[in-house]
C-alpha positions, 0 to 999 in steps of 0.5 A, spaced: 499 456 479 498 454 486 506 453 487 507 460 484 502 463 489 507 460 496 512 461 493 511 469 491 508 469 499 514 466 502 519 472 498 514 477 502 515 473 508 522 475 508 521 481 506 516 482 511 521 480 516 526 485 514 522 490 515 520 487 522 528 487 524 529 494 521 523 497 525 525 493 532 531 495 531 530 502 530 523 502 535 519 504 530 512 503 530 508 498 525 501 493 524 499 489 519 494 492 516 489 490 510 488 483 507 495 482 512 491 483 518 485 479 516 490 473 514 493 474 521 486 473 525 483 468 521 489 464 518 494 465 522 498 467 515 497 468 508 490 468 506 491 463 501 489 466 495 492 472 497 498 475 493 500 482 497 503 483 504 501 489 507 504 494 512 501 500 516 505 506 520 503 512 523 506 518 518 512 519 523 515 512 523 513 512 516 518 517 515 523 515 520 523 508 516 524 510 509 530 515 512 534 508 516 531 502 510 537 504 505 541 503 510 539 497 512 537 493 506 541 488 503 542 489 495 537 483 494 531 489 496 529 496 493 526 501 497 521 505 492 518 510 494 517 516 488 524 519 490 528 513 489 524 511 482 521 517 478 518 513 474 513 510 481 506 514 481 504 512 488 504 516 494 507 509 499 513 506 499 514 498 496 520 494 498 521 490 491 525 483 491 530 484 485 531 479 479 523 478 480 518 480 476 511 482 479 507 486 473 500 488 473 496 490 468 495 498 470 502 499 471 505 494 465 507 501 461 510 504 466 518 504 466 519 502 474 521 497 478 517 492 478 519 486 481 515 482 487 513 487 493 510 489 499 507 495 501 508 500 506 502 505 506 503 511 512 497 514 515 495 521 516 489 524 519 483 526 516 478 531 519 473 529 524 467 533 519 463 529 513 463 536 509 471 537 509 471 529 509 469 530 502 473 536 500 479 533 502 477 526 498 476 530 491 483 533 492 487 526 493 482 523 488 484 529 483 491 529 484 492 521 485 490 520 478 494 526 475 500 523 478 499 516 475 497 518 468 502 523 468 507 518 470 504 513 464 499 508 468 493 506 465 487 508 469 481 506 464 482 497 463 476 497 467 471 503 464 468 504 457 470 508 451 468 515 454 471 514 460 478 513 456 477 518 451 476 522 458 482 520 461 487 521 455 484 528 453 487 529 461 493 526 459 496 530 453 493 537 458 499 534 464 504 535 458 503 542 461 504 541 468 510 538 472 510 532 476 514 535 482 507 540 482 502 534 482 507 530 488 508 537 492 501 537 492 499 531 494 503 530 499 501 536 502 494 535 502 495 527 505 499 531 510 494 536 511 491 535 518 497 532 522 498 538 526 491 538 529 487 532 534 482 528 529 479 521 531 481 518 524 487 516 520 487 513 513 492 510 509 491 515 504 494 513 498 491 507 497 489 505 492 482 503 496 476 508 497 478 515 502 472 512 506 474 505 506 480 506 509 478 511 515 480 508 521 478 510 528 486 513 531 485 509 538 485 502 534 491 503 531 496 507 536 497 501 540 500 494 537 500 486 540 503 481 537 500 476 532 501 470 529 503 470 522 507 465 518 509 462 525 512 469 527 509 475 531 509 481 527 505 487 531 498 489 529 493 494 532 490 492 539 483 494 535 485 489 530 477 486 532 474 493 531 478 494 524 476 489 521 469 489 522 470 496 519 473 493 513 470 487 512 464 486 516 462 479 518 471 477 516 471 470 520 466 467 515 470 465 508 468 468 501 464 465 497 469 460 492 468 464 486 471 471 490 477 467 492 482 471 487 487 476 487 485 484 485 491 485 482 490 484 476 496 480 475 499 479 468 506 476 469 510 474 474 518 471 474 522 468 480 529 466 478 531 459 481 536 464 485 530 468 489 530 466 496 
């Protein structure tokens, strides 16, 4: 399992090196970000147990990036976005390593490319008061899980009975209403604060907590260089303050018994020829 494990992080390796050459091809602006970032600042690397390579980009570049990628990547990657795969429910993009398999058990149902990825989350603002914090929380919330149950993913594999009776009896309402609505939707409610000056961003559509993922806007305008797998790739300057956010104490390692990956993974297959 060990082998399987660094040789799925060296696939996401390559496949951060692209973005990289893309983005600096292109001066785009990225960071490290999440479990990434913590990795840079306490490994050097991977967490060593850790089965996912995070990106962040500010909204504008994020939207330049998916504009100048298609362009750029070679055929051995996919570029999937909910435009580019109608099956894909999520709000961000993922670059898929192709002839791989990385499925996952609220997604194994779902007929979309599901090979060996890292994510790409953009950023958007969220307003500066609490009550409308908490508005805006519900209505990502709603429409994010209308999305992913319309396109098929399964939302109740941790929750009892009730909750998946709940769940289903939304599901058979969505057949109503169509899946372009929800994503115009959500879209414009992910963007919604864009236009005015806020104090914090948020990878929105992340699968983690709307409060969790805030993040004060002057740690992340601005990118140095870490070391990563023997590269420098560029993270927030406020990468100390980001991380005593998320994780609190993060230079101490977890207890043993939480070294585990969260993605509840069920199957994954790399050909000989994946590299």
């Amino acid at each position: 399992m060990i082998t399987a494990l660094k040789e799925m992080q060296d696939i996401q390796l390559k496949t951060a090196l692209e973005v990289k050459r893309i983005c600096e091809k292109y001066n785009i602006s990225y960071f490290l970000v999440g479990g990434t970032l913590l990795g840079a600042v306490r490994h050097e690397g991977f967490i060593p147990w850790d089965d996912d390579l995070d990106i962040g980009m500010l909204r504008k570049d994020y939207e330049r990036f998916i504009e100048v990628a298609p362009m750029e990547l070679s055929s051995k990657y996919f570029l999937q976005t909910w435009f580019t795969d109608k099956s894909f429910g999520l709000p961000f993009a993922k670059i898929r390593v192709n002839e791989t398999k990385f499925i996952e058990q609220n997604s194994a149902n779902v007929r979309c490319h599901n090979g060996i990825f890292i994510d790409i989350f953009p950023f958007d603002n969220v307003p500066n008061e609490l009550s409308l914090q908490k508005k805006h929380n519900q209505r990502l919330f709603i429409f994010k899980r209308l999305i992913l149950l319309k396109n098929g993913y399964s939302l109740w594999n941790s929750g009892g009975l009730l909750k998946k009776i709940i769940y289903k009896t939304v599901k058979i309402g969505l057949f109503f209403i169509p899946l372009p609505f929800l994503k115009r939707n959500l879209t414009k409610e992910m963007i919604k604060y864009n236009h005015i000056e806020t104090e914090k961003v948020a990878a929105l559509g992340s699968p983690f907590g709307y409060f969790q993922e805030q993040t004060n806007k002057e740690w992340v305008g601005e990118q140095i260089n870490l070391i990563f797998e023997g590269t420098r790739f560029s993270c927030p300057t406020g990468y100390e303050n980001y991380l005593n956010s998320h994780y609190g104490d993060y230079m101490t390692l977890p207890p043993v018994e939480n070294r585990v990956s969260g993605h509840g993974v069920l199957k994954v297959e790399i050909k000989s020829s994946t590299g």
